[in-house]
Phi, psi and omega in degrees: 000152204277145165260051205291154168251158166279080188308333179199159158243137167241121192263157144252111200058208176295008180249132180278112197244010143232163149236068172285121170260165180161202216223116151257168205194111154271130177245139182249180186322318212273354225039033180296158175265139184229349164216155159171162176247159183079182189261100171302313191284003169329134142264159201206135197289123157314319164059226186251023158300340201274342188309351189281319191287298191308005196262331194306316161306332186262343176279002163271002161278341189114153159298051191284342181272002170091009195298142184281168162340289170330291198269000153281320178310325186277358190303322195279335197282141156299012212295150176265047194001058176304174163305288197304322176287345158261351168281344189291314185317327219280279226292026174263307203285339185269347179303286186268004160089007178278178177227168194296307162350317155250021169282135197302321183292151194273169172299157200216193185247162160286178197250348186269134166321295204301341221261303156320278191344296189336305189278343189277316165303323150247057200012065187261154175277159176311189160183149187330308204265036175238011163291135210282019172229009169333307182301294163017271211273348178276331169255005166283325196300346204269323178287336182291321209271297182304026170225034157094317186277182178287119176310341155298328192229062125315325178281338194292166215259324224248353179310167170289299192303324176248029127277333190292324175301288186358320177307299190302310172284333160319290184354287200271006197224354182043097152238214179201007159168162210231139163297160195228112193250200165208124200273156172330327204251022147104005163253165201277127175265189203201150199215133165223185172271146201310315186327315178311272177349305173294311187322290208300328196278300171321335153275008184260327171280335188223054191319331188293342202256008183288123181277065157170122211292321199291303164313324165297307188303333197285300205277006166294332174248027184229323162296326175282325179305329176305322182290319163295307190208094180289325190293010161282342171300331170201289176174200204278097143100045154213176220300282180331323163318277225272333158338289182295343151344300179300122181261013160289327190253148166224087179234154181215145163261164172220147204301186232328089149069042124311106151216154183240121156208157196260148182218123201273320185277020189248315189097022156253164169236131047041080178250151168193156164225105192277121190316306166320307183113347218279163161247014175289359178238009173298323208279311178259013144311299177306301199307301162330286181330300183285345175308306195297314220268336170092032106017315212215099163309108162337307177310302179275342152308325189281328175275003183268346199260329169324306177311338192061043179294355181251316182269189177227133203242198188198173204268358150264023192044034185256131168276154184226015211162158183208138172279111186241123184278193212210332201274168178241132135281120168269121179139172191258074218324289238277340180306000000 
């Protein structure tokens, strides 16, 4: 049995009606674990926390198609296929000649409210590239091509483009091999033990320490552009979104109750899972963390604070309720 701790309480009104558990992992330059809770060696699936790594291999090819910042940004994103976010896909796509057809996942309408209505109301079809790993998949399709295969099986496991990622994320996760699953959106994921995951985000904030040149050089240059247009990480007013804002921090979160961040001036890396999946205790799981870490900007706070990680509302937007966190970190902050 998993040795999960208890990470947050949710009361209603005065009863205490959840408990999400789970596992954090403090990482220091070196990648010693220097604080945590729970079992740090859990493994744990990455989910689309891996996307800032997995994007890297293809932005070490170079810019031959010209893409801006913006339509580079979604390689990593999660989007909630607001209108900005499918005009960057459509103009990735018109750029580089692939086509939507192959991307594997099936169509879907967007996860943005305004954008979807939009489209049902005039009765327009689903479509591929409003699927929230689209940027994803557009860029295995760009690296499936330059290293030779087929641009059709960019998803199959044994392809070139997903050894090469597996590669990146071993890289950047200092393993030595990762288990290879299959994530929702029909491509192979990859599971280490969490501790890694802070590894890898401490290297993506303290780029000098990624142990390997072609990759380093990718994310010197792709990371502060992650920082230029954080809403390709997700959309308008949401955690991951407004995380990257801070251009100290570098996080991305993955479905059921992943996340990962780097705090470049600390020189740490930030892993936690909430056992459940759940994600409703992200924001204020970070906000803590970073409190303890001396951390958390008068700015950033306020815009994390946008979220309401502490009440709990109900469907007349009335609080009923409040979010409280539970954990101790163990270990010595200050190494």
């Amino acid at each position: 049995m998993i040795n999960y701790q208890i990470l947050s309480y949710e009361y209603r009104g005065n009863v205490l009606d959840l408990s999400h558990m789970g596992n954090i992992a403090i990482v220091d330059k070196q990648g010693n674990i220097i604080c945590s809770v729970g079992e740090p060696d859990t493994p744990t699936c990455y989910r689309s926390a891996s996307k800032p790594i997995q994007a890297l291999p293809t932005i070490a090819l170079g810019n031959e198609y010209n893409l801006s910042p913006m339509e580079q940004s979604i390689f990593s994103g999660s989007q909630t296929g607001e209108i900005l976010h499918t005009s960057v896909l459509e103009s990735i796509l018109n750029k580089t000649g692939l086509k939507e057809e192959y991307l594997i996942m099936k169509p879907c309408y967007p996860a943005d409210e305004k954008h979807r209505n939009s489209l049902i109301v005039k009765g327009m079809p689903k479509r591929k590239i409003y699927h929230n790993c689209a940027g994803k998949h557009i860029a295995a399709m760009l690296l499936q091509r330059a290293l030779g295969g087929k641009v059709e099986e960019y998803w199959q496991e044994n392809s070139p483009v997903q050894q090469a990622i597996k590669k990146a994320v071993c890289i950047l996760s200092e393993v030595d091999d990762a288990v290879v699953s299959t994530d929702g959106c029909g491509v192979p994921v990859f599971t280490v033990p969490l501790k890694n995951i802070a590894i890898a985000y401490k290297n993506l904030a303290c780029i000098n320490t990624i142990k390997d040149e072609i990759l380093k050089n990718a994310a010197r240059y792709y990371i502060p552009i992650l920082h230029q247009n954080p809403i390709m990480l997700r959309g308008t007013g949401y955690f991951c979104t407004l995380m990257n804002m801070d251009s100290n921090i570098i996080a991305k979160g993955g479905a059921n109750g992943v996340y990962g961040f780097g705090i470049k001036d600390k020189g740490v890396g930030v892993a936690f899972k909430l056992a459940d999946g759940t994600e409703d205790s992200w924001t204020l799981i970070a906000i803590e963390i970073l409190k303890i870490l001396d951390s958390l900007s008068p700015e950033h706070e306020e815009r994390l604070l946008s979220l309401k990680p502490y009440e709990i509302y109900n469907d007349n937007n009335n609080v009923v309720g409040k979010r409280v966190p539970a954990f101790k970190l163990k270990g010595d902050i200050k190494n």
